[in-house]
PyMOL Python script that loads the backbone (N, CA, C, O; Angstrom):
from pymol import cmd

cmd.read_pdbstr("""\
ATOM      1  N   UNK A   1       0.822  -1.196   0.000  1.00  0.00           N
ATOM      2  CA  UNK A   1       0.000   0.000   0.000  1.00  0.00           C
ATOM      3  C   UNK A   1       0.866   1.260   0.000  1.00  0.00           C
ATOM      4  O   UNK A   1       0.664   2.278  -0.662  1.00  0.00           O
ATOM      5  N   UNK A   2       1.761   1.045   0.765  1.00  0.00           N
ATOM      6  CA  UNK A   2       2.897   2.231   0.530  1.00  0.00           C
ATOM      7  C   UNK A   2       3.166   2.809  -0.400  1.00  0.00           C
ATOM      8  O   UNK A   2       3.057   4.022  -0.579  1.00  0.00           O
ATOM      9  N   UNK A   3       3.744   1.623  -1.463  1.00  0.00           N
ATOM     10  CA  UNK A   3       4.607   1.888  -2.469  1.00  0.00           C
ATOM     11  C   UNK A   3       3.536   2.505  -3.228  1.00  0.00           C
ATOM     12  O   UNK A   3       3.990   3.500  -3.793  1.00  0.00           O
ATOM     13  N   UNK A   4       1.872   2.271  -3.568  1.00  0.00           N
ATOM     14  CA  UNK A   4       0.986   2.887  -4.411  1.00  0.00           C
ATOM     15  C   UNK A   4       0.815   4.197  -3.925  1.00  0.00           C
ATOM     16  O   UNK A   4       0.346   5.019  -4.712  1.00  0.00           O
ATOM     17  N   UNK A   5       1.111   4.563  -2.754  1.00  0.00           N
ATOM     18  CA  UNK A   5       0.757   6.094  -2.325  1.00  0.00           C
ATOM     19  C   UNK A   5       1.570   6.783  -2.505  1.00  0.00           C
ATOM     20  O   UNK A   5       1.389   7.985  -2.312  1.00  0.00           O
ATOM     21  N   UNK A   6       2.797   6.293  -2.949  1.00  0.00           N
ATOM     22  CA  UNK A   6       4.311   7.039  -3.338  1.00  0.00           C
ATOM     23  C   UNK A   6       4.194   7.337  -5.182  1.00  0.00           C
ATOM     24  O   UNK A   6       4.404   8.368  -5.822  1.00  0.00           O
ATOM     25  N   UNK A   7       3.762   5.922  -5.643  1.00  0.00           N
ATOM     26  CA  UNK A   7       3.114   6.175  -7.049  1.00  0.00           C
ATOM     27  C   UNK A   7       1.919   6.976  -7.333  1.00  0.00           C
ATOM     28  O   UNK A   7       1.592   7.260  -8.486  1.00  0.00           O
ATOM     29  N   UNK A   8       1.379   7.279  -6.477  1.00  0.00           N
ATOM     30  CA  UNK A   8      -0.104   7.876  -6.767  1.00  0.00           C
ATOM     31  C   UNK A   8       0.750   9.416  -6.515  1.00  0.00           C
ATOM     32  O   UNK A   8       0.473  10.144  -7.467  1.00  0.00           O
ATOM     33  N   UNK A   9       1.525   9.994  -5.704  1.00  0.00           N
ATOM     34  CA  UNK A   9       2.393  11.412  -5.693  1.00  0.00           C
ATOM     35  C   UNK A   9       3.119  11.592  -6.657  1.00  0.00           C
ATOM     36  O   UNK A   9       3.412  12.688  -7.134  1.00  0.00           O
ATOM     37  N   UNK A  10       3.571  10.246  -7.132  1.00  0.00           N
ATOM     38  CA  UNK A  10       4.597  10.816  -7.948  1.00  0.00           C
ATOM     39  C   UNK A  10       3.808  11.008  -9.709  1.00  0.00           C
ATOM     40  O   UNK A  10       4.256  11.874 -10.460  1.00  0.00           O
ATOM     41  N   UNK A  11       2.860  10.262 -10.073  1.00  0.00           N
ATOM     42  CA  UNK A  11       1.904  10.386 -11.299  1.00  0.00           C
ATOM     43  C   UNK A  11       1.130  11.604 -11.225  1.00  0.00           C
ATOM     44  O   UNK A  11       0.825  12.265 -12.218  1.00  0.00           O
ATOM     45  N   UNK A  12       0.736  11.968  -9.727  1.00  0.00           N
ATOM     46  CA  UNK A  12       0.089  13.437  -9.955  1.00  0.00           C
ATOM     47  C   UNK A  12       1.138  14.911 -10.087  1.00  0.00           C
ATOM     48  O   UNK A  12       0.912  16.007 -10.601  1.00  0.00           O
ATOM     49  N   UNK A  13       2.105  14.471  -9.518  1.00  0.00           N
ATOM     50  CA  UNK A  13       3.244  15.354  -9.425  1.00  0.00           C
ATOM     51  C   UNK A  13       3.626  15.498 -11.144  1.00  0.00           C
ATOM     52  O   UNK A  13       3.406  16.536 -11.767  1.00  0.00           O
ATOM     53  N   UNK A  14       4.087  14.554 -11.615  1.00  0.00           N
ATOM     54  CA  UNK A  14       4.002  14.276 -12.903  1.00  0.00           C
ATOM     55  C   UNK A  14       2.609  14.838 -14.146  1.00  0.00           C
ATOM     56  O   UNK A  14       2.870  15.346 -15.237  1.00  0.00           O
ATOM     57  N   UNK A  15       1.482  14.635 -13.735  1.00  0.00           N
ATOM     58  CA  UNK A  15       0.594  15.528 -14.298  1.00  0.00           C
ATOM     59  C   UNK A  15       0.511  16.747 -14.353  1.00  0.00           C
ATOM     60  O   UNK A  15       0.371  17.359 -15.412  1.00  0.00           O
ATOM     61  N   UNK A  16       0.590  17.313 -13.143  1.00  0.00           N
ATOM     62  CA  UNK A  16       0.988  18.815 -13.305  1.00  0.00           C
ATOM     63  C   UNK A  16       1.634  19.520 -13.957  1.00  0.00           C
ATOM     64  O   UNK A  16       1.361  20.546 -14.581  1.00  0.00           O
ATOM     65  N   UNK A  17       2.995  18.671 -13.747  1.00  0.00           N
ATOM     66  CA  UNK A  17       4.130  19.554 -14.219  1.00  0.00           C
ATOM     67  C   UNK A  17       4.169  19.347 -16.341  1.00  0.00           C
ATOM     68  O   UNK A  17       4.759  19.991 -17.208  1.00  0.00           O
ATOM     69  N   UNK A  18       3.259  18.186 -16.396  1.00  0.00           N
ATOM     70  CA  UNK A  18       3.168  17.845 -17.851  1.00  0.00           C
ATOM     71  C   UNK A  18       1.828  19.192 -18.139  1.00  0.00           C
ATOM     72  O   UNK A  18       2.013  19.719 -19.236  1.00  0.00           O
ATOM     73  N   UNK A  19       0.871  19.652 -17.544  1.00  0.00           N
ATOM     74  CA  UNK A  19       0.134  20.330 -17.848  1.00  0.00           C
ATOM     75  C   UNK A  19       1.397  21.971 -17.569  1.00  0.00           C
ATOM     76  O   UNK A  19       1.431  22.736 -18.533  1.00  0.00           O
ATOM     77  N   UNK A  20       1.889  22.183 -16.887  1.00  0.00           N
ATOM     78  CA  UNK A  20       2.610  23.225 -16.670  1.00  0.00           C
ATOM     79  C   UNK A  20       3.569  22.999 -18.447  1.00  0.00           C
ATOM     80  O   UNK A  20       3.246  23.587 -19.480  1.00  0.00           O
ATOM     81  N   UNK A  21       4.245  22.418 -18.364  1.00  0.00           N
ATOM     82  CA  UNK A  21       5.017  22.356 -19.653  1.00  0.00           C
ATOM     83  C   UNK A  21       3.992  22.983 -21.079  1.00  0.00           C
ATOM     84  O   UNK A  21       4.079  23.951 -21.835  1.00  0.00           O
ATOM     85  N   UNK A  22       2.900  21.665 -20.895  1.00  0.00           N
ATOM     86  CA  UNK A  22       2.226  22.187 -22.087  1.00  0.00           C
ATOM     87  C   UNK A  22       1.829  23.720 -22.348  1.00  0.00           C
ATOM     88  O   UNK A  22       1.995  24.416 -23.350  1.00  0.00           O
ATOM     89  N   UNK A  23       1.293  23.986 -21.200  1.00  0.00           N
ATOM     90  CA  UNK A  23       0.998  25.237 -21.160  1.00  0.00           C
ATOM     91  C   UNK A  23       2.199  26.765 -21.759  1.00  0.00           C
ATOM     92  O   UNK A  23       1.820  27.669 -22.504  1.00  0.00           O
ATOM     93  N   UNK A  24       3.278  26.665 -21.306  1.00  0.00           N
ATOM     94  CA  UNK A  24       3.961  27.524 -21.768  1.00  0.00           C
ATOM     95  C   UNK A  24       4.457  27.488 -23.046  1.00  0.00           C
ATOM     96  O   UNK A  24       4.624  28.430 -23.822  1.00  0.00           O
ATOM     97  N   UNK A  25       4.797  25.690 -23.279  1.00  0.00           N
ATOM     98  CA  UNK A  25       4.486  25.526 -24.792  1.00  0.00           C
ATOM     99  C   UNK A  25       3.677  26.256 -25.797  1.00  0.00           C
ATOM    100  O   UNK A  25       4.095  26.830 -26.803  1.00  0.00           O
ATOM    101  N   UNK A  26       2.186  26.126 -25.281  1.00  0.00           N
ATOM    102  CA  UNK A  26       1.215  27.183 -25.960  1.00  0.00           C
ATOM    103  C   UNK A  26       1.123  28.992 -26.042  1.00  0.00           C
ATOM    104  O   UNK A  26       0.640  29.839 -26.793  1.00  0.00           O
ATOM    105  N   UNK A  27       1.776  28.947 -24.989  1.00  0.00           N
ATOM    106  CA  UNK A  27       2.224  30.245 -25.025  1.00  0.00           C
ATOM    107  C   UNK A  27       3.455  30.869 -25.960  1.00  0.00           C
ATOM    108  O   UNK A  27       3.601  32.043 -26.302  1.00  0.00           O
ATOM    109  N   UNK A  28       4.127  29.947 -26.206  1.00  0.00           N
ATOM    110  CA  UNK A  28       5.271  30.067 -27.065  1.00  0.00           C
ATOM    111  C   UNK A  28       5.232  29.530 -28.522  1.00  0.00           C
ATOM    112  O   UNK A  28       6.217  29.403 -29.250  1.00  0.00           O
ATOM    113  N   UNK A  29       3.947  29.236 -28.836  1.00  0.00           N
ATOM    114  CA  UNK A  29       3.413  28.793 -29.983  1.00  0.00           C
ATOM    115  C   UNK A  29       5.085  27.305 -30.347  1.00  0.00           C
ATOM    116  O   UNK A  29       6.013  27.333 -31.155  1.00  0.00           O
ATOM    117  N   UNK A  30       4.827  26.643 -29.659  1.00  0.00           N
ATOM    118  CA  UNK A  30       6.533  25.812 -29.862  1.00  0.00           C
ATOM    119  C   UNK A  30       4.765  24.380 -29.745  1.00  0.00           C
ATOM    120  O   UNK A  30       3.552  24.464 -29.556  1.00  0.00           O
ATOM    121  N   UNK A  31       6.144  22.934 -30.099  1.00  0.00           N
ATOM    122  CA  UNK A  31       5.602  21.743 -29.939  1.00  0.00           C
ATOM    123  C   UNK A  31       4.541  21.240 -29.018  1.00  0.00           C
ATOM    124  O   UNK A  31       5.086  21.340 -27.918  1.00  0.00           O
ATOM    125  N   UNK A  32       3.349  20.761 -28.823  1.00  0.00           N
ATOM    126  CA  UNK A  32       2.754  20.607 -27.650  1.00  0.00           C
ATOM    127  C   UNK A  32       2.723  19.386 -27.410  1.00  0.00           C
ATOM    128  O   UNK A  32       2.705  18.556 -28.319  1.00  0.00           O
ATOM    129  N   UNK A  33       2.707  18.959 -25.700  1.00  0.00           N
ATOM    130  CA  UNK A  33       2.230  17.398 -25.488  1.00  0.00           C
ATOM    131  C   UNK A  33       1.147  17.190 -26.286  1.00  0.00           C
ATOM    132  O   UNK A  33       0.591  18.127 -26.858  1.00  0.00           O
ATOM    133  N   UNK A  34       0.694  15.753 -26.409  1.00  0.00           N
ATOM    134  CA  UNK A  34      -0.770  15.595 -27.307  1.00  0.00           C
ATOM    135  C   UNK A  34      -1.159  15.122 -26.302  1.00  0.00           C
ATOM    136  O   UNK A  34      -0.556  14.564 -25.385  1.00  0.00           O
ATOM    137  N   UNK A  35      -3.047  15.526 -26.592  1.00  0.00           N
ATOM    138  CA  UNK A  35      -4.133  15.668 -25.621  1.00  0.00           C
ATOM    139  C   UNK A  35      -3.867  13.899 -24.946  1.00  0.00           C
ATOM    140  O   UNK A  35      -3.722  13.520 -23.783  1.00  0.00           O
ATOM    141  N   UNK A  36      -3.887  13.219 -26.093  1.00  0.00           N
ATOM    142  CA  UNK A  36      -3.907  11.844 -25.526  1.00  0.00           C
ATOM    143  C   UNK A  36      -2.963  11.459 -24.477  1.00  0.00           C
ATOM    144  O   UNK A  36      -3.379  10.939 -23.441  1.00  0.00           O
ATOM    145  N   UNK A  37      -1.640  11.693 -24.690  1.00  0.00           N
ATOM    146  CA  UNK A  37      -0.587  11.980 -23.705  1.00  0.00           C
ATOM    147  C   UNK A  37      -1.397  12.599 -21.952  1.00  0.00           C
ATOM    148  O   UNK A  37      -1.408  12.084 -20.834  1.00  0.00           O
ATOM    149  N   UNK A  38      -1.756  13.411 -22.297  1.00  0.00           N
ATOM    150  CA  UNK A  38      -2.413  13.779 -20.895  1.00  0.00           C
ATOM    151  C   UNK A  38      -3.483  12.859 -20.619  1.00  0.00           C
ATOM    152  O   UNK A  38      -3.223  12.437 -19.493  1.00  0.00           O
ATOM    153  N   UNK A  39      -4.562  12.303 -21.029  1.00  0.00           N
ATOM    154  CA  UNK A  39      -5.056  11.501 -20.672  1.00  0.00           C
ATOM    155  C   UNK A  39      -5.076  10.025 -20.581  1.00  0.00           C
ATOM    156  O   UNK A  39      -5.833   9.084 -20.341  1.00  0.00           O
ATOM    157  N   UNK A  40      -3.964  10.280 -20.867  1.00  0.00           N
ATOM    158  CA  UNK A  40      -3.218   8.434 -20.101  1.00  0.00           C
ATOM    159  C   UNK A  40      -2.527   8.832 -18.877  1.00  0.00           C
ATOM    160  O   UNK A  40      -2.575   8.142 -17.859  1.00  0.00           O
ATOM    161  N   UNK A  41      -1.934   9.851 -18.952  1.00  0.00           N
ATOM    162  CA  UNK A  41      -1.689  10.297 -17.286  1.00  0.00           C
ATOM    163  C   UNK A  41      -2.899  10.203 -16.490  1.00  0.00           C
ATOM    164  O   UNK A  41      -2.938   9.747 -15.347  1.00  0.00           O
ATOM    165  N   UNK A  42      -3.747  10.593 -17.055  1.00  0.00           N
ATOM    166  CA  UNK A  42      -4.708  10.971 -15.649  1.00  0.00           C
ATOM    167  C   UNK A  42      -5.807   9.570 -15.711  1.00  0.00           C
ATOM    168  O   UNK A  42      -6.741   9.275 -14.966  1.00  0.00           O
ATOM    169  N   UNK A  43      -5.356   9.007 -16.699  1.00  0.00           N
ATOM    170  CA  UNK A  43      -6.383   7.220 -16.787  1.00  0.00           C
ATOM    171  C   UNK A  43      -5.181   6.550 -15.677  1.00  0.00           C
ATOM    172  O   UNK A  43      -5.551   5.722 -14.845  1.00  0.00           O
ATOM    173  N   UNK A  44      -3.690   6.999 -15.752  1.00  0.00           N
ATOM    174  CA  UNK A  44      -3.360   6.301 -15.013  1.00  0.00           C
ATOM    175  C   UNK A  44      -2.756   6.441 -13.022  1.00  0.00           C
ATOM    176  O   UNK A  44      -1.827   5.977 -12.360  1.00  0.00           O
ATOM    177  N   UNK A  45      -3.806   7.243 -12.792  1.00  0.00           N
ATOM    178  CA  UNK A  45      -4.321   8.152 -11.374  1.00  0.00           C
ATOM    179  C   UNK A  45      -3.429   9.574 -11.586  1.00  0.00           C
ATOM    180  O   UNK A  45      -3.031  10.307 -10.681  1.00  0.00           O
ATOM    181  N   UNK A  46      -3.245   9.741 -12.934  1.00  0.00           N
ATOM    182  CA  UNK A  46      -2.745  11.192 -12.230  1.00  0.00           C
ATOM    183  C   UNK A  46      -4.193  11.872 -12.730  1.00  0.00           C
ATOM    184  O   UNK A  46      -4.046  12.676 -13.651  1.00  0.00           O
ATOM    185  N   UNK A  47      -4.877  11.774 -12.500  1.00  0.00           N
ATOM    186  CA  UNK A  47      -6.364  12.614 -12.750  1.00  0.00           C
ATOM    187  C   UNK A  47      -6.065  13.922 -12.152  1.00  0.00           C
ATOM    188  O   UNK A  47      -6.013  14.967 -12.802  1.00  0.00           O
ATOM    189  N   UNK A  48      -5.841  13.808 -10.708  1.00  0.00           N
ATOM    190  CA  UNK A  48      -5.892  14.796  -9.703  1.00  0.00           C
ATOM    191  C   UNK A  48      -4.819  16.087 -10.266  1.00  0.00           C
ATOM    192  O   UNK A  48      -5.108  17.221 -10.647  1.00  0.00           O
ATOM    193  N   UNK A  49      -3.755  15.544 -10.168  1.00  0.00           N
ATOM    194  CA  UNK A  49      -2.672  16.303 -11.081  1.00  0.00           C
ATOM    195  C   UNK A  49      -2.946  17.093 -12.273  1.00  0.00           C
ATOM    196  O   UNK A  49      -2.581  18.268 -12.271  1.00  0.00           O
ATOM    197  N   UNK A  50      -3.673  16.502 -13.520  1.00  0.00           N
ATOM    198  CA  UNK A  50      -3.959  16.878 -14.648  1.00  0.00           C
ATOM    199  C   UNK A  50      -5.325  18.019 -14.422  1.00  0.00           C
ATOM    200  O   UNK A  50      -5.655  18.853 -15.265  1.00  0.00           O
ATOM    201  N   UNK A  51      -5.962  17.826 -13.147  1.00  0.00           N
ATOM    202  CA  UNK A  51      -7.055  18.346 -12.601  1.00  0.00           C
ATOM    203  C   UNK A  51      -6.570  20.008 -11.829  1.00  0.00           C
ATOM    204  O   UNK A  51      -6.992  21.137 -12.083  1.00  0.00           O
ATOM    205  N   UNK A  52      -6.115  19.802 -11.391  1.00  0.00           N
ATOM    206  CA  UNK A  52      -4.996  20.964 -10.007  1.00  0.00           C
ATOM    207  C   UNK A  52      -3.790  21.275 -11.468  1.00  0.00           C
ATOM    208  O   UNK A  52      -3.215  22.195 -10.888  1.00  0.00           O
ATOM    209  N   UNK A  53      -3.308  21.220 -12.347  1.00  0.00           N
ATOM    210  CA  UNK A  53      -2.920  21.394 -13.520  1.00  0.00           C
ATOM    211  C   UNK A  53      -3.464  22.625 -14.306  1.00  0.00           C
ATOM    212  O   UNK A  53      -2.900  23.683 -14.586  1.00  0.00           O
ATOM    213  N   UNK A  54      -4.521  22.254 -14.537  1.00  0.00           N
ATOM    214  CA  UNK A  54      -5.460  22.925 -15.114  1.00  0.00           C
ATOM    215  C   UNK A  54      -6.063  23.928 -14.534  1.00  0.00           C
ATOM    216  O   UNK A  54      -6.121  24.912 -15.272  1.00  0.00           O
ATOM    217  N   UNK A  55      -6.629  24.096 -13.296  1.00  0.00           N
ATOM    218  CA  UNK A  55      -6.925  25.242 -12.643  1.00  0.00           C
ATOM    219  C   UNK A  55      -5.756  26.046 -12.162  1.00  0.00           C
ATOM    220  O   UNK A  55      -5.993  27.217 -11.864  1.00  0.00           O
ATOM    221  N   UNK A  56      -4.639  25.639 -12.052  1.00  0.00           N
ATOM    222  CA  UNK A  56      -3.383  26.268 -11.186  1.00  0.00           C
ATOM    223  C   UNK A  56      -3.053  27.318 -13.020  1.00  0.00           C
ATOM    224  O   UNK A  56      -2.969  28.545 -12.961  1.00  0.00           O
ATOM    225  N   UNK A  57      -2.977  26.909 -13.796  1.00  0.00           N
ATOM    226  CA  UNK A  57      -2.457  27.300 -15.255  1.00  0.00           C
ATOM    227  C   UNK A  57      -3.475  28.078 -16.465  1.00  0.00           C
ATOM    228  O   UNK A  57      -3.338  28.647 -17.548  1.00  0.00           O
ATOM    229  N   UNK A  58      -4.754  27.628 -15.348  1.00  0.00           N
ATOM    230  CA  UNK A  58      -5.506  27.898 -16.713  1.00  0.00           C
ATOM    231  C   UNK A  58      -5.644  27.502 -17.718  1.00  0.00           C
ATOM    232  O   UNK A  58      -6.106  28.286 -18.548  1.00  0.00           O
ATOM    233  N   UNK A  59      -5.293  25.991 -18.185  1.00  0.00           N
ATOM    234  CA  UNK A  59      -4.714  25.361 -19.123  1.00  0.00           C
ATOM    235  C   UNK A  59      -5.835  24.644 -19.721  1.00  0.00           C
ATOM    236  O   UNK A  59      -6.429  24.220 -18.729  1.00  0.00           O
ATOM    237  N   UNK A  60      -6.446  24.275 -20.698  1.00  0.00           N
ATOM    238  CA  UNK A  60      -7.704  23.495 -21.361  1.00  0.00           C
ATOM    239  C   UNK A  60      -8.646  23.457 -20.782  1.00  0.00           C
ATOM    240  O   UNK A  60      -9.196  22.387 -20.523  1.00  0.00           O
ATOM    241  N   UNK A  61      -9.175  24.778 -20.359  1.00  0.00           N
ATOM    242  CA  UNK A  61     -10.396  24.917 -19.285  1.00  0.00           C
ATOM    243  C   UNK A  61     -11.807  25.263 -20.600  1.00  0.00           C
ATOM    244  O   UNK A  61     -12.987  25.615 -20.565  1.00  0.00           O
ATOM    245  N   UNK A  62     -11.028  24.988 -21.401  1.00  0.00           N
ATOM    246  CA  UNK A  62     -12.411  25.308 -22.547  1.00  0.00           C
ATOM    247  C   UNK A  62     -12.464  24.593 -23.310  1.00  0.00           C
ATOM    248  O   UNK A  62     -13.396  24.687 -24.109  1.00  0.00           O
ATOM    249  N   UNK A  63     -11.708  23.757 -23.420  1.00  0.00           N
ATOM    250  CA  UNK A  63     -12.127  22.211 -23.744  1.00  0.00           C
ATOM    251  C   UNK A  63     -13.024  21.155 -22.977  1.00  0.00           C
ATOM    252  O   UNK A  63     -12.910  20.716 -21.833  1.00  0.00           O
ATOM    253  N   UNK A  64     -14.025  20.866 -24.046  1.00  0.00           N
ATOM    254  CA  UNK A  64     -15.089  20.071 -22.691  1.00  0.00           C
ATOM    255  C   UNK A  64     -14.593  18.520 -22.594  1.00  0.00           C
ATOM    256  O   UNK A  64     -14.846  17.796 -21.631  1.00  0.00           O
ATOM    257  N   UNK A  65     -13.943  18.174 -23.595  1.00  0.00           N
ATOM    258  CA  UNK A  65     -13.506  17.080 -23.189  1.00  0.00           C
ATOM    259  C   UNK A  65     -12.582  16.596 -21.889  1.00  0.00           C
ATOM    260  O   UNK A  65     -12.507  15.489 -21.356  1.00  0.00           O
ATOM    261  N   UNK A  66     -11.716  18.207 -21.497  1.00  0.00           N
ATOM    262  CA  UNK A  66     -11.132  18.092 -20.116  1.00  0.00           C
ATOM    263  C   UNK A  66     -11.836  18.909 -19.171  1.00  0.00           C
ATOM    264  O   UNK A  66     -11.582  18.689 -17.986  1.00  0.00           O
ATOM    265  N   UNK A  67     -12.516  19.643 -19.397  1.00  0.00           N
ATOM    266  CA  UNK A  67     -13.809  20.229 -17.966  1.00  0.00           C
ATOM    267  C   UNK A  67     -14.424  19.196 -17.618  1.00  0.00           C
ATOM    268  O   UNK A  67     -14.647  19.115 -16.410  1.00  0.00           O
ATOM    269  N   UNK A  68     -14.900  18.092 -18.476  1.00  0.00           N
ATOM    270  CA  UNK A  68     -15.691  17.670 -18.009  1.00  0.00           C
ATOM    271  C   UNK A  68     -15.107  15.877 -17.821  1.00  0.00           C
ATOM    272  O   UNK A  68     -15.469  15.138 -16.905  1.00  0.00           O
ATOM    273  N   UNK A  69     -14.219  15.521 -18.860  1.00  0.00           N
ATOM    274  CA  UNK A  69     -13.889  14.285 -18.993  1.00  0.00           C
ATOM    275  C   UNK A  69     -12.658  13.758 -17.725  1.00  0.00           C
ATOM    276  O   UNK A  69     -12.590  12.653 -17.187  1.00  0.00           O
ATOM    277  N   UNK A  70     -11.679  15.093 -17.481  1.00  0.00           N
ATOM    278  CA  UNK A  70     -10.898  14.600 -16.465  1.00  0.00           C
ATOM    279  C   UNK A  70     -11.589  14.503 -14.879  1.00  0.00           C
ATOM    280  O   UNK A  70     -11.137  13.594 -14.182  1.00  0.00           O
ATOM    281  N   UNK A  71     -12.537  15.285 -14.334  1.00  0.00           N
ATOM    282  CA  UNK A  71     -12.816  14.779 -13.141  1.00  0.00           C
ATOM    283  C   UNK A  71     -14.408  13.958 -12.976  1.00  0.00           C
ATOM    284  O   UNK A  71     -15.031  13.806 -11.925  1.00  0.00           O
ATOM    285  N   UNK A  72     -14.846  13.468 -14.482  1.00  0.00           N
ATOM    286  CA  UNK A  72     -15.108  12.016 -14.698  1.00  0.00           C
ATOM    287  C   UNK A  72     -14.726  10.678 -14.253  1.00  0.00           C
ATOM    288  O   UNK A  72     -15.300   9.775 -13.644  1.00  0.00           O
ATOM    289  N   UNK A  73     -13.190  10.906 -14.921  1.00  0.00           N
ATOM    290  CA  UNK A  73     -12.059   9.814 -14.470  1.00  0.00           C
ATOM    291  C   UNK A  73     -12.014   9.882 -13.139  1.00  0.00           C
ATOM    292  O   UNK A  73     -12.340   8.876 -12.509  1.00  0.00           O
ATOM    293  N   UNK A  74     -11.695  10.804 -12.594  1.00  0.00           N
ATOM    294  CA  UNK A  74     -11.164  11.134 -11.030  1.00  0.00           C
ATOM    295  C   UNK A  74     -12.409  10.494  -9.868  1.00  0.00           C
ATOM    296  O   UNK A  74     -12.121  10.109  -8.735  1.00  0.00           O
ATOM    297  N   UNK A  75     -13.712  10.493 -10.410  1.00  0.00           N
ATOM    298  CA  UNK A  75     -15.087  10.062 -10.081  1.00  0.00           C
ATOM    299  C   UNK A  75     -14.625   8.657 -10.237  1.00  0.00           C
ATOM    300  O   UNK A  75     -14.668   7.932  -9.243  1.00  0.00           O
ATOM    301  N   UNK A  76     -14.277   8.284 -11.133  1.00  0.00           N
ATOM    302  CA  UNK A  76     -14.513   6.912 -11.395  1.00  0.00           C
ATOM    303  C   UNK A  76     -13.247   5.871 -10.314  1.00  0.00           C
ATOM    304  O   UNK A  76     -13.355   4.903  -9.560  1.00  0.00           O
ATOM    305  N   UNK A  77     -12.052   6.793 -10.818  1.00  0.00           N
ATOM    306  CA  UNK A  77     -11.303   6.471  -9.767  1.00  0.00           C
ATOM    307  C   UNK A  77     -11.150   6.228  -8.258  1.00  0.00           C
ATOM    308  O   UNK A  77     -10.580   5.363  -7.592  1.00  0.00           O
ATOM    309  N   UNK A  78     -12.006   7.518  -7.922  1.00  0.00           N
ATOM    310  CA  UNK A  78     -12.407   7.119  -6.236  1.00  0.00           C
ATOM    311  C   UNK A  78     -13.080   6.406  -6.046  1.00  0.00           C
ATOM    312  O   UNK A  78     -12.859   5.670  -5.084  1.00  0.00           O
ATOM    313  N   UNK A  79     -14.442   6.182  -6.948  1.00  0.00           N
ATOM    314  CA  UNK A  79     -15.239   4.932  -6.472  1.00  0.00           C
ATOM    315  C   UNK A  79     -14.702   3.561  -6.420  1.00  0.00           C
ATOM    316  O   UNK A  79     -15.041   2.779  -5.532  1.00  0.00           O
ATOM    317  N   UNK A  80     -13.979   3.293  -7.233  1.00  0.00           N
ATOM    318  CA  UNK A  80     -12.656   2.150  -7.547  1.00  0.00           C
ATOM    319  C   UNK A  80     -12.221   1.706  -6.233  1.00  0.00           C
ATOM    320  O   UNK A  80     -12.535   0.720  -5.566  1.00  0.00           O
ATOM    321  N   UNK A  81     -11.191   2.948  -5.960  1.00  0.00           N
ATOM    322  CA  UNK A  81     -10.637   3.024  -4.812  1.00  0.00           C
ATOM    323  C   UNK A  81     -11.362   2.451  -3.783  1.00  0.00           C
ATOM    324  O   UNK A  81     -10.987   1.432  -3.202  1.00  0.00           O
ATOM    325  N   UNK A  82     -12.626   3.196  -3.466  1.00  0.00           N
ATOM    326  CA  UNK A  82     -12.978   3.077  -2.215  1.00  0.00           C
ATOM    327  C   UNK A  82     -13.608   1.765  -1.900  1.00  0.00           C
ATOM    328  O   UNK A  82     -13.797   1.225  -0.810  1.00  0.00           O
ATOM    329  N   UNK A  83     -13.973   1.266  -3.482  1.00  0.00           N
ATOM    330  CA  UNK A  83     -15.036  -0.138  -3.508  1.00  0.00           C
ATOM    331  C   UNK A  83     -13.765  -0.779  -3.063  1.00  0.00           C
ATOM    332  O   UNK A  83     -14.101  -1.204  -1.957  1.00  0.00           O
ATOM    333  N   UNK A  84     -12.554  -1.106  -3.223  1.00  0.00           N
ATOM    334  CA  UNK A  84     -11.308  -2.227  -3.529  1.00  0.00           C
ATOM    335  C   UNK A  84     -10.817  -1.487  -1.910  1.00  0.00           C
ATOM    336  O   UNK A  84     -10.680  -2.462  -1.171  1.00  0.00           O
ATOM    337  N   UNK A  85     -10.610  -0.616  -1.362  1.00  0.00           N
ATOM    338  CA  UNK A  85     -10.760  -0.287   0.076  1.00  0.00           C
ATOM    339  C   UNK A  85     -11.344  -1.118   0.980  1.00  0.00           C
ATOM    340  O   UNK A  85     -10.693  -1.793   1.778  1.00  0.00           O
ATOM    341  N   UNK A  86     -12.597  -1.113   0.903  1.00  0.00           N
ATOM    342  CA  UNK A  86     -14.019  -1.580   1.828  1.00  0.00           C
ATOM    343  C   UNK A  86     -13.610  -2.982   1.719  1.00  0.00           C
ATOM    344  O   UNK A  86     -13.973  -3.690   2.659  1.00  0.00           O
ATOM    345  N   UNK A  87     -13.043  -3.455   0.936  1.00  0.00           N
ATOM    346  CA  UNK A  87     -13.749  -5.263   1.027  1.00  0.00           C
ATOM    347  C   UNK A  87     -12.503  -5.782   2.029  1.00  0.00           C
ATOM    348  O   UNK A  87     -12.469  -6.950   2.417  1.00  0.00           O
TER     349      UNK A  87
END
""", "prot")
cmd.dss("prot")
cmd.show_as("cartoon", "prot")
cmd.util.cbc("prot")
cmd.orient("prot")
């Protein structure tokens, strides 16, 4: 259980800083991560990250596929969690 709570910091830590990158990217009209790229981060618990990413940056907040699709995942994820918790 440890070692997943060290992975679960270090994938959201990792989301962020991939939404921070992209972001100045766009600002600099230079190469961008691709959307899919971010959402395998956050399919693979960095939700939260890619989530706190986005509001910290301002970053694809007008895209509905990430307003609405990343804390979908993050929904889906806690229920996961908490069902595989309980038993």
């Amino acid at each position: 259980m440890k070692i997943f709570l060290y992975y679960l910091l270090l994938i959201n830590l990792f989301g962020f800083i991939l939404m921070y990158i992209d972001k100045r990217k766009s600002m600099k009209g230079r190469w961008r991560i691709p959307e899919k790229n971010l959402f395998i981060t956050a399919v693979a618990f960095g939700s939260l990250g890619i989530f706190l990413g986005m509001r910290a940056f301002r970053h694809k907040t007008k895209h509905n596929s990430f307003v609405f699709g990343i804390p979908f995942i993050m929904v889906v994820q806690l229920v996961g969690l908490a069902s595989y918790l309980t038993k």
